[in-house]
N, CA, C and O atoms as a GROMACS GRO file, in nm:
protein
  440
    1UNK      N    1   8.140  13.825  -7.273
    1UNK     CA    2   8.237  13.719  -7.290
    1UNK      C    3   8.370  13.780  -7.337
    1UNK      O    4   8.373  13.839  -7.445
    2UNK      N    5   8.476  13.769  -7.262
    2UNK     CA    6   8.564  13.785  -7.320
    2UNK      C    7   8.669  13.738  -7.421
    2UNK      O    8   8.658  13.618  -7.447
    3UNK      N    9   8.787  13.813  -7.495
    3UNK     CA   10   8.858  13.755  -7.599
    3UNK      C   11   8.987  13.650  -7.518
    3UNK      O   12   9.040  13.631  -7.409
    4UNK      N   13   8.990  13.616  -7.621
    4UNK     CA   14   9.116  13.497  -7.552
    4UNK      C   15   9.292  13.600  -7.539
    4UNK      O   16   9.360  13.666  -7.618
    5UNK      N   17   9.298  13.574  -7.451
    5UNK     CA   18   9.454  13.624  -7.385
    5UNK      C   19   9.566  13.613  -7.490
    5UNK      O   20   9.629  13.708  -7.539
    6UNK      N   21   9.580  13.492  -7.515
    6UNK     CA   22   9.670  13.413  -7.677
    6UNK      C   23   9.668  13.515  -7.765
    6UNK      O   24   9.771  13.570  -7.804
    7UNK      N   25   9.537  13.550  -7.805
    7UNK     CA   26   9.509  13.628  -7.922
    7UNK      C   27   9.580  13.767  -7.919
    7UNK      O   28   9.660  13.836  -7.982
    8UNK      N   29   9.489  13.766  -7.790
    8UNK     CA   30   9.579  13.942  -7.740
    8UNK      C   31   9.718  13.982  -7.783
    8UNK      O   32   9.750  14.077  -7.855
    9UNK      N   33   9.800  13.888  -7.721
    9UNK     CA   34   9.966  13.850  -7.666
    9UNK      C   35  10.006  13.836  -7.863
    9UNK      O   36  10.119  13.868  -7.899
   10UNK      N   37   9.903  13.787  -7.970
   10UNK     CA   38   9.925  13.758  -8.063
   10UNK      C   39   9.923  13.891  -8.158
   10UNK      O   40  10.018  13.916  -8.233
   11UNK      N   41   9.841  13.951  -8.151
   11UNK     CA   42   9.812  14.054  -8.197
   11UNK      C   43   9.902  14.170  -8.204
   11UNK      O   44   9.946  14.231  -8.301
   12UNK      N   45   9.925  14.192  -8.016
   12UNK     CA   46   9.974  14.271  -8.035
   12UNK      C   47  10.172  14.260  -8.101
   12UNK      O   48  10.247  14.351  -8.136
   13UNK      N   49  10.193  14.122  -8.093
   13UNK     CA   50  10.330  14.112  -8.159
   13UNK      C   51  10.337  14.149  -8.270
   13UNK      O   52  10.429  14.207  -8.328
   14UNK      N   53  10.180  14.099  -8.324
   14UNK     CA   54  10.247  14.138  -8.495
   14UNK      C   55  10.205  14.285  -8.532
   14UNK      O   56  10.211  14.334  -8.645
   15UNK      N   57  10.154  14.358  -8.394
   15UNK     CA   58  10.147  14.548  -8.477
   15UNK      C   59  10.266  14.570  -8.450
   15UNK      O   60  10.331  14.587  -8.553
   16UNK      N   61  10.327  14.577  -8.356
   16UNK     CA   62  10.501  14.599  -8.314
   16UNK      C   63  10.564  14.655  -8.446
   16UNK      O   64  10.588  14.771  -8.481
   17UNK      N   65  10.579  14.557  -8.494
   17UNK     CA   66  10.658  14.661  -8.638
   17UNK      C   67  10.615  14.751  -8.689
   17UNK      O   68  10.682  14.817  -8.769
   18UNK      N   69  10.474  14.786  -8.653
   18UNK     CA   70  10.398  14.926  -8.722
   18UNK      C   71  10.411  15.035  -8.670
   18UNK      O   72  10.405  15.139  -8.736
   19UNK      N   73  10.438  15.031  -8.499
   19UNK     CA   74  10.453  15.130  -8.462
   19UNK      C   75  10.375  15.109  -8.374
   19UNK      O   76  10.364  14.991  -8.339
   20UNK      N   77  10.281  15.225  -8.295
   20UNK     CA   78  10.208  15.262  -8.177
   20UNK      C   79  10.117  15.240  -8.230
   20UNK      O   80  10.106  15.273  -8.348
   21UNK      N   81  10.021  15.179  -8.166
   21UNK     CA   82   9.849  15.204  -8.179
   21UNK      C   83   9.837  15.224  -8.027
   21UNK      O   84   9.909  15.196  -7.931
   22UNK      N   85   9.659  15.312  -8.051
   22UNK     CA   86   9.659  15.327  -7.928
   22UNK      C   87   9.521  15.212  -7.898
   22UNK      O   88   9.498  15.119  -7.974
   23UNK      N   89   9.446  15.238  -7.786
   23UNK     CA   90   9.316  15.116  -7.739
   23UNK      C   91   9.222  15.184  -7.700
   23UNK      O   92   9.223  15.300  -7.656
   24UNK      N   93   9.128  15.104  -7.716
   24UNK     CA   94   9.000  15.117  -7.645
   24UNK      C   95   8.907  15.006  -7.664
   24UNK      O   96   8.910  14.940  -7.768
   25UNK      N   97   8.790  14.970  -7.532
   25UNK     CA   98   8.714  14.883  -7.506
   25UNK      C   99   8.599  14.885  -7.587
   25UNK      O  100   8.518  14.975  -7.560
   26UNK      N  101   8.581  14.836  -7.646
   26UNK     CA  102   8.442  14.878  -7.731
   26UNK      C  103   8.383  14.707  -7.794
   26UNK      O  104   8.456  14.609  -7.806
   27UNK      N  105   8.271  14.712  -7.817
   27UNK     CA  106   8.203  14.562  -7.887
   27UNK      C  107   8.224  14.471  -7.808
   27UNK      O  108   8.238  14.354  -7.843
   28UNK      N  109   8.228  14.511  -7.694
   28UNK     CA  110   8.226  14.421  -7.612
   28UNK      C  111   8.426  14.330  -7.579
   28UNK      O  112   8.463  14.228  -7.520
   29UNK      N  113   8.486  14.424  -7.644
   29UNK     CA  114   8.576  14.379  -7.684
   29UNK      C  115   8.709  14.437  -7.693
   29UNK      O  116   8.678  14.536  -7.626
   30UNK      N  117   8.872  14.463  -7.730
   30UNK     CA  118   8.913  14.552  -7.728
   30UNK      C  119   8.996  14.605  -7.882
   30UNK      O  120   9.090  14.534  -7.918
   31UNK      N  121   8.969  14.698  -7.948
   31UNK     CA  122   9.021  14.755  -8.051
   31UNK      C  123   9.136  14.841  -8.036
   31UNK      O  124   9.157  14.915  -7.940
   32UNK      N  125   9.209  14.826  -8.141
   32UNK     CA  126   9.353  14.920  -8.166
   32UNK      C  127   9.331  15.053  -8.248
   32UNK      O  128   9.252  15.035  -8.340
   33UNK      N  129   9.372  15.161  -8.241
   33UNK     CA  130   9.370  15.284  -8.370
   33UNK      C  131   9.504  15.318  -8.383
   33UNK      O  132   9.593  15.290  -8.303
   34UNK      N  133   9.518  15.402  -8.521
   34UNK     CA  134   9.592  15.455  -8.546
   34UNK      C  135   9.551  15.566  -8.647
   34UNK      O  136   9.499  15.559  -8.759
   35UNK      N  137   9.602  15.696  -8.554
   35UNK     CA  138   9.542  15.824  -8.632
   35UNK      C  139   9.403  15.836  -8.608
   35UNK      O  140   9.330  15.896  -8.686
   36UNK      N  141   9.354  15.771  -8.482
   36UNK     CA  142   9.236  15.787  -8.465
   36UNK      C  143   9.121  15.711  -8.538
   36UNK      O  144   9.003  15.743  -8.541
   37UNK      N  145   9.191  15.585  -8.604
   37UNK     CA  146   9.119  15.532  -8.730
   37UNK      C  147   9.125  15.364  -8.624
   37UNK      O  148   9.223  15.331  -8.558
   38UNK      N  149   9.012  15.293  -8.632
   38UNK     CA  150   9.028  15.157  -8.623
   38UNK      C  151   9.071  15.084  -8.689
   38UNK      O  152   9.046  15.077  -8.809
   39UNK      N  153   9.178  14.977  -8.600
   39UNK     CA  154   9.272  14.894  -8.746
   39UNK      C  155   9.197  14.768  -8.720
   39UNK      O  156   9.126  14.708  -8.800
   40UNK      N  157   9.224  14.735  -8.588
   40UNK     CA  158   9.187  14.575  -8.556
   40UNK      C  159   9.126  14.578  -8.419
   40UNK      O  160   9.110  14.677  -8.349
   41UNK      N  161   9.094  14.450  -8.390
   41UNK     CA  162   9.025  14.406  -8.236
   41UNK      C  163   9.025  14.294  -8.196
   41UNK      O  164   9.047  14.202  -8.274
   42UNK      N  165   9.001  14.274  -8.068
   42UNK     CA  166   8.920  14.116  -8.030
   42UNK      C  167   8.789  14.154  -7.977
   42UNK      O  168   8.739  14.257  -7.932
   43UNK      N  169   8.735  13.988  -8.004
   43UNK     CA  170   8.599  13.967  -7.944
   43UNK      C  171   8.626  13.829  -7.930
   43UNK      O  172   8.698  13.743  -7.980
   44UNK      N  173   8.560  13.840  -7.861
   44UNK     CA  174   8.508  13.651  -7.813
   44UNK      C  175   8.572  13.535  -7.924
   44UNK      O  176   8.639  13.432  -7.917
   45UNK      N  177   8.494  13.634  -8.048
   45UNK     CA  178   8.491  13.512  -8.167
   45UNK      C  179   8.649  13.554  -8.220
   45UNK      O  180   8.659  13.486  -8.322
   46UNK      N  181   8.741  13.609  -8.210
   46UNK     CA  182   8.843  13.626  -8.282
   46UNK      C  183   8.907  13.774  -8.298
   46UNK      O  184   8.894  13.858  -8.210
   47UNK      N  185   8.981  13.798  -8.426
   47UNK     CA  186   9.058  13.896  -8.451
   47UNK      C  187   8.962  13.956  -8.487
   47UNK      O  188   8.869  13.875  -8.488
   48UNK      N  189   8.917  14.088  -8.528
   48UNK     CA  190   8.884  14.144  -8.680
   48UNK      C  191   8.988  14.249  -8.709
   48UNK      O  192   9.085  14.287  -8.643
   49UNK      N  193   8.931  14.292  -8.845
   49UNK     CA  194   9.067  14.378  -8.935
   49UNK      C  195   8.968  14.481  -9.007
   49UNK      O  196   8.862  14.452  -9.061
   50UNK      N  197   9.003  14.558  -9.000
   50UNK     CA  198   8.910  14.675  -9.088
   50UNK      C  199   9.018  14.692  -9.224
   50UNK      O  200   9.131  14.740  -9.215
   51UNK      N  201   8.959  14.647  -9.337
   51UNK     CA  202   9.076  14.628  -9.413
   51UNK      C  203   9.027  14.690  -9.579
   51UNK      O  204   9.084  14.672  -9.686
   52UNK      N  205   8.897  14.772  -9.546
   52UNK     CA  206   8.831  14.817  -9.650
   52UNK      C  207   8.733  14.764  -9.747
   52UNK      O  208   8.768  14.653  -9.786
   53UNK      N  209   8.632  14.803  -9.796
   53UNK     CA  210   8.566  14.707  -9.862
   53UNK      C  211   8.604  14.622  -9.987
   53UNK      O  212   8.548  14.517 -10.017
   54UNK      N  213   8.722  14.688 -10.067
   54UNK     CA  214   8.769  14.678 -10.186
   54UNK      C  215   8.859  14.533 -10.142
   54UNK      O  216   8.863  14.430 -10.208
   55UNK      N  217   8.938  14.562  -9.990
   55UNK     CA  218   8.996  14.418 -10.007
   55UNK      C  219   8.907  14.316  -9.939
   55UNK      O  220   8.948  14.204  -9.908
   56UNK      N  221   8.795  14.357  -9.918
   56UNK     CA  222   8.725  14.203  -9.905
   56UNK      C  223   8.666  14.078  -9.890
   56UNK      O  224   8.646  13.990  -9.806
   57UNK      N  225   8.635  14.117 -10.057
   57UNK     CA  226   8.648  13.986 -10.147
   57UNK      C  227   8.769  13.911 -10.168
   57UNK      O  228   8.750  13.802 -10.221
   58UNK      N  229   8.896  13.942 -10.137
   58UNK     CA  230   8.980  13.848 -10.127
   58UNK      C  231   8.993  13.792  -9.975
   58UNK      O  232   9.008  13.676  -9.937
   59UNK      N  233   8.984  13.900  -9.907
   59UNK     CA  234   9.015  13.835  -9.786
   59UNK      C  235   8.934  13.715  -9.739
   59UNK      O  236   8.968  13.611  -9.683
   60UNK      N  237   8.772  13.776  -9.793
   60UNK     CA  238   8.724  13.638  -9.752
   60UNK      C  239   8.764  13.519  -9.815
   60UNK      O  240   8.734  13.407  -9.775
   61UNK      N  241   8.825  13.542  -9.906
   61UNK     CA  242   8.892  13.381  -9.941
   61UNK      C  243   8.964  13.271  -9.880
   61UNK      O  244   8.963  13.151  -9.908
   62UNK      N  245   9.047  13.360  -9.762
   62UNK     CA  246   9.159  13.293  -9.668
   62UNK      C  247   9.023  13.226  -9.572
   62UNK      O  248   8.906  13.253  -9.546
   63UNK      N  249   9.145  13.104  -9.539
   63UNK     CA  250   9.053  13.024  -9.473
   63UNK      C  251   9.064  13.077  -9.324
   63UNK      O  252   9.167  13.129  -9.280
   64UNK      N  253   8.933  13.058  -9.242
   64UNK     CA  254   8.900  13.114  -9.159
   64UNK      C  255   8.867  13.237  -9.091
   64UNK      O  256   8.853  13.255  -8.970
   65UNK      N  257   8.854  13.330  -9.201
   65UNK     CA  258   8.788  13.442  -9.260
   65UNK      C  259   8.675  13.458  -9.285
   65UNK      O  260   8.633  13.396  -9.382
   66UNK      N  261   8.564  13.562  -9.196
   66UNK     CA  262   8.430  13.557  -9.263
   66UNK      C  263   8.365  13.733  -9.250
   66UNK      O  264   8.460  13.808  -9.226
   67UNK      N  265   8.283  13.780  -9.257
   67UNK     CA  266   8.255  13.893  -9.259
   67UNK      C  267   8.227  13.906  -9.162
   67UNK      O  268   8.189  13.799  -9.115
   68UNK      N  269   8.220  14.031  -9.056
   68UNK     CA  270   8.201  14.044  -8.934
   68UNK      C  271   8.091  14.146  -8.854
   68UNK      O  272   8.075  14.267  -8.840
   69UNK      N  273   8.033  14.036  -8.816
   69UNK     CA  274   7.914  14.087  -8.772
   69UNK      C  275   7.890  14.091  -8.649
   69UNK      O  276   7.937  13.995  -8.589
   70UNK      N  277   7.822  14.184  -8.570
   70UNK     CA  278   7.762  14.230  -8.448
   70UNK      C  279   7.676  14.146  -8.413
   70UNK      O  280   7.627  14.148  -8.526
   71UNK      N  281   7.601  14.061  -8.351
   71UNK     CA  282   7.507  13.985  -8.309
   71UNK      C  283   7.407  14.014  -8.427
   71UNK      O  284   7.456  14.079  -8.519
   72UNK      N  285   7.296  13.983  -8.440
   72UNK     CA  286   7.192  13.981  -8.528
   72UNK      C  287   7.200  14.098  -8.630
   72UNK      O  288   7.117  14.068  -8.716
   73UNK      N  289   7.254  14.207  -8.661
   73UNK     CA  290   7.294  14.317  -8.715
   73UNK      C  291   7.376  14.236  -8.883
   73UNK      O  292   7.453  14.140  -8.890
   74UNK      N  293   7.324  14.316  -8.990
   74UNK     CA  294   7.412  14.288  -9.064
   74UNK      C  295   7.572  14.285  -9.105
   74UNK      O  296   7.653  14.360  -9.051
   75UNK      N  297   7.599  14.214  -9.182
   75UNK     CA  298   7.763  14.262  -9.131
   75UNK      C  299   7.824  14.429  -9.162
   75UNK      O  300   7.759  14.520  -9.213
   76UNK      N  301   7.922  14.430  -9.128
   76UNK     CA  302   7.968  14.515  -9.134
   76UNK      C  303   8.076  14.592  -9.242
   76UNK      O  304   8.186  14.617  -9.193
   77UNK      N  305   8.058  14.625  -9.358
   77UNK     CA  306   8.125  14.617  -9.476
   77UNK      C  307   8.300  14.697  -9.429
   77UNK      O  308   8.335  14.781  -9.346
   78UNK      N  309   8.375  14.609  -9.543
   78UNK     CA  310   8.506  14.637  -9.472
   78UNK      C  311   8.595  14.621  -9.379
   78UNK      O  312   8.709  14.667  -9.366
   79UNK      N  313   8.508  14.526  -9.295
   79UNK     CA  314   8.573  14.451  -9.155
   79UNK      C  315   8.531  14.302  -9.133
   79UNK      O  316   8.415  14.276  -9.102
   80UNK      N  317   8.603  14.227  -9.146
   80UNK     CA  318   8.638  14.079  -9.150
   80UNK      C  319   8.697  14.040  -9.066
   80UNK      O  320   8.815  14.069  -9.045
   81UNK      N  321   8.620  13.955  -8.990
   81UNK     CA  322   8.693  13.867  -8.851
   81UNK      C  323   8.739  13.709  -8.876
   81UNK      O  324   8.673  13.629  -8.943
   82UNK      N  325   8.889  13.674  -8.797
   82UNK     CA  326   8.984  13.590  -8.847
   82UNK      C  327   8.929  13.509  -8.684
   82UNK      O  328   8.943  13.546  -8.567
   83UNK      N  329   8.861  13.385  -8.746
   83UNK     CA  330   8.821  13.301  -8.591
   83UNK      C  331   8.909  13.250  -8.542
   83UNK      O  332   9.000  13.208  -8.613
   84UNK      N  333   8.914  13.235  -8.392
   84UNK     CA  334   8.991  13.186  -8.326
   84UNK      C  335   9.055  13.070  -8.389
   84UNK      O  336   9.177  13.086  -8.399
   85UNK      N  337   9.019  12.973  -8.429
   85UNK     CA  338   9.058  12.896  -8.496
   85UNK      C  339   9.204  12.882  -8.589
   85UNK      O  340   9.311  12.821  -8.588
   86UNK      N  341   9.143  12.965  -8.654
   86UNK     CA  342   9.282  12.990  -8.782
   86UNK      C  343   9.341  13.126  -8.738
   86UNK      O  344   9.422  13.179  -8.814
   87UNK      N  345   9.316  13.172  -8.652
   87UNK     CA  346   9.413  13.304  -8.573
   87UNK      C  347   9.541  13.272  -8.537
   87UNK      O  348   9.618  13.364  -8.510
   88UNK      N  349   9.599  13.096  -8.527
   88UNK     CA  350   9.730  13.090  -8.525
   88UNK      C  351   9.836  13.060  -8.623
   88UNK      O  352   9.950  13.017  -8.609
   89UNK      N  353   9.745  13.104  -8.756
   89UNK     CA  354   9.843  13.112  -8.910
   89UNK      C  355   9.865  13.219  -8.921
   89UNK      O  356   9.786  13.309  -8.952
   90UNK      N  357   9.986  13.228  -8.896
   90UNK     CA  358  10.111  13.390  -8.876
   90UNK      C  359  10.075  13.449  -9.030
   90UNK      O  360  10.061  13.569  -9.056
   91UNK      N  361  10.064  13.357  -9.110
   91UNK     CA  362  10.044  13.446  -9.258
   91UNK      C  363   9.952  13.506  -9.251
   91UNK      O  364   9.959  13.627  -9.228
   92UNK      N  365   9.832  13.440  -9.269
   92UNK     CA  366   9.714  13.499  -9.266
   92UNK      C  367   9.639  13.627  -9.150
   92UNK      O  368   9.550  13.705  -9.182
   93UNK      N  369   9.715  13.618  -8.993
   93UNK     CA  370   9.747  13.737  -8.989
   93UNK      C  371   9.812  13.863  -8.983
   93UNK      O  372   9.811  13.981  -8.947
   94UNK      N  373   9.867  13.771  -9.039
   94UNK     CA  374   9.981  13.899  -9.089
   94UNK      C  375   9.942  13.975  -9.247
   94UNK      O  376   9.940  14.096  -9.270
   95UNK      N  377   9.924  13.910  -9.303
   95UNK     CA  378   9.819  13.947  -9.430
   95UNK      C  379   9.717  14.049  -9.389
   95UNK      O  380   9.702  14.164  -9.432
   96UNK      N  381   9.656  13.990  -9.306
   96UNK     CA  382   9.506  14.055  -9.275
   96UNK      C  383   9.560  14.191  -9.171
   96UNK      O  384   9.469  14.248  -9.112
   97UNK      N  385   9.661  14.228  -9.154
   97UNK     CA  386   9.685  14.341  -9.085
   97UNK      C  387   9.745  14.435  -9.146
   97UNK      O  388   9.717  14.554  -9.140
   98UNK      N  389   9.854  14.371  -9.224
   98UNK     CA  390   9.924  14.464  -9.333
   98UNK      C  391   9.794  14.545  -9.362
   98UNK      O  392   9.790  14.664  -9.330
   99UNK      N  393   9.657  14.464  -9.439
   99UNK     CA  394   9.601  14.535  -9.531
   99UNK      C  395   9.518  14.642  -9.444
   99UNK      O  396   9.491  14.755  -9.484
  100UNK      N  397   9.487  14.595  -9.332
  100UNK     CA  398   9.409  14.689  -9.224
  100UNK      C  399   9.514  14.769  -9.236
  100UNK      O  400   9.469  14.856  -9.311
  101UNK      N  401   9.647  14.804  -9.208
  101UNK     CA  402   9.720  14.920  -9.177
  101UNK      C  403   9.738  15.008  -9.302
  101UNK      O  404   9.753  15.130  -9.306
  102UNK      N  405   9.735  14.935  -9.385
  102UNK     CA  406   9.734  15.027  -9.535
  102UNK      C  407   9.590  15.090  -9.558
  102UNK      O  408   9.576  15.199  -9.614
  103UNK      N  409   9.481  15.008  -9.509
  103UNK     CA  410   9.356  15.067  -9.523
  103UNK      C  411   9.371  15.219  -9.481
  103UNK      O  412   9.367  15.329  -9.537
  104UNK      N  413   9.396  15.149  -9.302
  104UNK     CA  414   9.375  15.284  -9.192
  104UNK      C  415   9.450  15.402  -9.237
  104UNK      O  416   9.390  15.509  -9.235
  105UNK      N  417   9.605  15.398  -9.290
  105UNK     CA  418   9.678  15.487  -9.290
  105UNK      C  419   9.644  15.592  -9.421
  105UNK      O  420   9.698  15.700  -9.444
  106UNK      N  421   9.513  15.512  -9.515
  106UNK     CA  422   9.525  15.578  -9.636
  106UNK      C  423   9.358  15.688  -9.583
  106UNK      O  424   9.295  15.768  -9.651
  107UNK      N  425   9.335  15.637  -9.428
  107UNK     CA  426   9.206  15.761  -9.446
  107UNK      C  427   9.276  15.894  -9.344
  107UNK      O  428   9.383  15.880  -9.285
  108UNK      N  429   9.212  15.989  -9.339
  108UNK     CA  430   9.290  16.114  -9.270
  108UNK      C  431   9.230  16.112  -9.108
  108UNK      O  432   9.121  16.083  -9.059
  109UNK      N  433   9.308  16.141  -9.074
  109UNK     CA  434   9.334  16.159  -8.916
  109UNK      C  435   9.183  16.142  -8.847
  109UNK      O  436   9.079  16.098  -8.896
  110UNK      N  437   9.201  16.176  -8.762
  110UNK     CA  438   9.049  16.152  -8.661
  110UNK      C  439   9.163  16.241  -8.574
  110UNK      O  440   9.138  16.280  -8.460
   0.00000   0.00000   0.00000
């Protein structure tokens, strides 16, 4: 199943100010890196953000935020997916990317 187009077109506006990421197809889905590090993606169900484990517990606070999981697999610590749903509150992803890019940029290269 694929991710929604919107999202795509959404996404990628708000890395623009960060600079280059590069892509790849993976989870069924397509993810961004930088430095060889995963920042974000789509899937079917939405955004996700690799945003570290430390941020979250806050993140899951924002609404429409939940932990992000692979089909039956537990979740995945440190990466939180923003559902389609609430994927069109500019804050919240914009929030949720800042912190992915501060995550990504603070581990070393790949």
């Amino acid at each position: 199943m694929a991710w929604e187009a919107g999202l795509e077109e959404l996404l990628r506006e708000d890395m623009d100010p960060f600079g280059h990421f590069g892509e790849r197809r993976m989870f069924g889905g397509l993810a961004f890196f930088r430095q060889g590090n995963m920042v974000a993606g789509l899937i079917s169900r939405g955004i996700f953000y690799r945003i570290g484990k430390a941020a979250e517990p806050t993140a899951l606070t924002l609404p429409g935020v939940s932990p992000f999981q692979m089909g039956r697999m537990r979740a995945l610590g440190g990466i939180v997916l923003l559902a389609d749903e609430a994927a069109g509150d500019d804050e919240i992803r914009g929030s949720l990317l800042t912190r992915a890019v501060s995550f990504t940029d603070s581990l070393p290269p790949k």
